[in-house]
C-alpha positions in Angstrom: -15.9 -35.2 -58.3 -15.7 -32.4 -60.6 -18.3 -30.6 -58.8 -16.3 -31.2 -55.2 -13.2 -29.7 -56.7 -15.5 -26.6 -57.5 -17.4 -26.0 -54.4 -13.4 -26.3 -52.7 -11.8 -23.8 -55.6 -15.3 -21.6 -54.4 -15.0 -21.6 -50.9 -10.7 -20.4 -51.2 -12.4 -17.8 -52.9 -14.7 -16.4 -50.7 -14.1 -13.3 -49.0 -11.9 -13.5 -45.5 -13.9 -13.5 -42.3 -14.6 -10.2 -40.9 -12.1 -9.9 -38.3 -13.0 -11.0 -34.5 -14.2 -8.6 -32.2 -13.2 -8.2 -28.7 -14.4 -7.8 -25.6 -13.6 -4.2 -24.7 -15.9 -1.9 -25.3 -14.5 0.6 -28.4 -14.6 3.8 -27.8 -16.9 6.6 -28.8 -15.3 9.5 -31.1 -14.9 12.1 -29.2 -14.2 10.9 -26.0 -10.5 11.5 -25.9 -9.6 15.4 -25.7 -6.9 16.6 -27.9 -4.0 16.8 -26.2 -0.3 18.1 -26.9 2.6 16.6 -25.7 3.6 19.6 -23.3 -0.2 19.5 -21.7 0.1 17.8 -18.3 -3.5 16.1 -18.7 -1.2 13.9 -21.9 -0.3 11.9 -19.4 -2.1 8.5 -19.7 -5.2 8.1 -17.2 -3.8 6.0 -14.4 0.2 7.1 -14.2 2.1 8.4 -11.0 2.5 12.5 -10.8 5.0 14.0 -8.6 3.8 17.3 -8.8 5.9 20.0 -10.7 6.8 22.3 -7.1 8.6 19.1 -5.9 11.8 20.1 -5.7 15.1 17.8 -4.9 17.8 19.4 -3.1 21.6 18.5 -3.6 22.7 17.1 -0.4 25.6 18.5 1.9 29.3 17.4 0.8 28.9 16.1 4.9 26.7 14.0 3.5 28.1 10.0 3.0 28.5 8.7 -0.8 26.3 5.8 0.1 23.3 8.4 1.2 23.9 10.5 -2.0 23.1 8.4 -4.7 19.5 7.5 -3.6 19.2 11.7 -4.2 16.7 12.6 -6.9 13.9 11.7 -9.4 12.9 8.0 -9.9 10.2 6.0 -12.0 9.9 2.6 -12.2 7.0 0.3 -12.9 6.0 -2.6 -10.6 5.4 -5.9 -11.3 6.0 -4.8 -14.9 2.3 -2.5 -15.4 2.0 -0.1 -12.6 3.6 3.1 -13.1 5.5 4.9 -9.9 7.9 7.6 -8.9 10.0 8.8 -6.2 11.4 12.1 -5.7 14.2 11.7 -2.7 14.0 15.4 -2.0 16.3 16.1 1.0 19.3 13.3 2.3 20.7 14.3 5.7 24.4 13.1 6.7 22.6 10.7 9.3 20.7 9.6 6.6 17.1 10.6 7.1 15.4 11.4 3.9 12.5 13.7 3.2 10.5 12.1 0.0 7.2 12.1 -2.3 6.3 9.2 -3.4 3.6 8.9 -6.5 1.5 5.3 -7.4 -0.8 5.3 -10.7 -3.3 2.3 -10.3 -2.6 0.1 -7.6 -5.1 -2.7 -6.8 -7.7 -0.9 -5.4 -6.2 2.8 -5.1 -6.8 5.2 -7.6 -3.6 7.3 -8.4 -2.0 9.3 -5.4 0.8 11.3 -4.4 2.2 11.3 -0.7 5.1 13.1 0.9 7.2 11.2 4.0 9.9 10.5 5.5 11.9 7.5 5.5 15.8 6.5 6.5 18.4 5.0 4.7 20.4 1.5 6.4 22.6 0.2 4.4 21.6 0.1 0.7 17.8 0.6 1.6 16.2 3.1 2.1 12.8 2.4 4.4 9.9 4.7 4.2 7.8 5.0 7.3 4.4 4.1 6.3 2.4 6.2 3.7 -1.2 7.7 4.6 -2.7 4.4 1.7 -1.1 2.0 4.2 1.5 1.4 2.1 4.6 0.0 3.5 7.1 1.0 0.5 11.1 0.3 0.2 14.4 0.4 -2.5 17.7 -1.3 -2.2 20.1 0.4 -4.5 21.4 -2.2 -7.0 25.1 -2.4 -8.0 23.9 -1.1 -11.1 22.8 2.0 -9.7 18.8 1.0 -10.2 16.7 0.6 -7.1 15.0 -2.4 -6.6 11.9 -1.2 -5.3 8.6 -3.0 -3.1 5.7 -1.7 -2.2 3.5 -4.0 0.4 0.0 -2.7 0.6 -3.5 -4.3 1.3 -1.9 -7.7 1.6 -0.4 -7.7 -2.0 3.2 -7.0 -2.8 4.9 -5.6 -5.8 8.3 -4.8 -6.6 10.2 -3.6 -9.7 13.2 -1.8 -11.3 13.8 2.1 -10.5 15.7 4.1 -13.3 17.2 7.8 -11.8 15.4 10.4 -14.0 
């Protein structure tokens, strides 16, 4: 018995397993440049861009309240991982909007940036389809997020738009 209670004092004793590995691959040294915060190429592999010479334009005081708050930058993230923006660049008093529209990884398709056209009805605003096939649209909340869903490929995802 004495030598039971041993063995089990022994064994509490013994070094802690070495810690589980996963199945990621790690990555070499070196693989990752140095980067600095104000260096474009900081931005993680795989997020939306809305290149820098977009430019949003302040819509005409002819313009209806309703149109004018879909005006600017947005990001969101759809279904909770996949990063997005929209730049709502021009607002017309009809309300025809010119846009750009960035997706990180999506499914299949590799990050992208497209510029289009679209309309607002309502409290959605409708873009006509992108060049990916994508069939993309935002309903402003009461809250002043957009709710936004992209359809593409068969899939859809939707998620929360905050005004940059």
């Amino acid at each position: 018995m004495l030598g039971f209670a041993a063995l089990a004092l022994a064994a509490c004793q013994s070094a802690p397993d070495a810690p589980q590995t996963t199945l990621e691959p790690a990555l070499e040294p070196g693989t990752i440049p140095a980067q600095t915060a104000s260096d474009p190429a900081a931005v993680p592999s795989g997020s939306a861009i809305i290149d820098q010479s977009v430019a949003v334009t302040p819509p005409d005081k002819a313009v209806p309240r309703k149109y004018t708050v879909f005006s600017g930058l947005w990001a969101g993230r759809l279904d909770g991982m996949y990063d997005a923006k929209l730049a709502v660049q021009t607002i017309s008093s009809n309300g025809k909007v010119t846009v750009t529209y960035a997706w990180g990884n999506l499914g299949d398709n590799h990050p992208g940036e497209a510029a289009g056209t679209g309309r607002i009805v309502g409290t959605t605003l409708k873009l006509d389809r992108l060049p990916n096939g994508a069939d993309v649209s935002f309903v402003m909340r009461p809250d002043g997020t957009l709710a936004g869903t992209v359809r593409l490929a068969g899939q859809t995802y939707t998620g929360a738009f905050l005004k940059q």
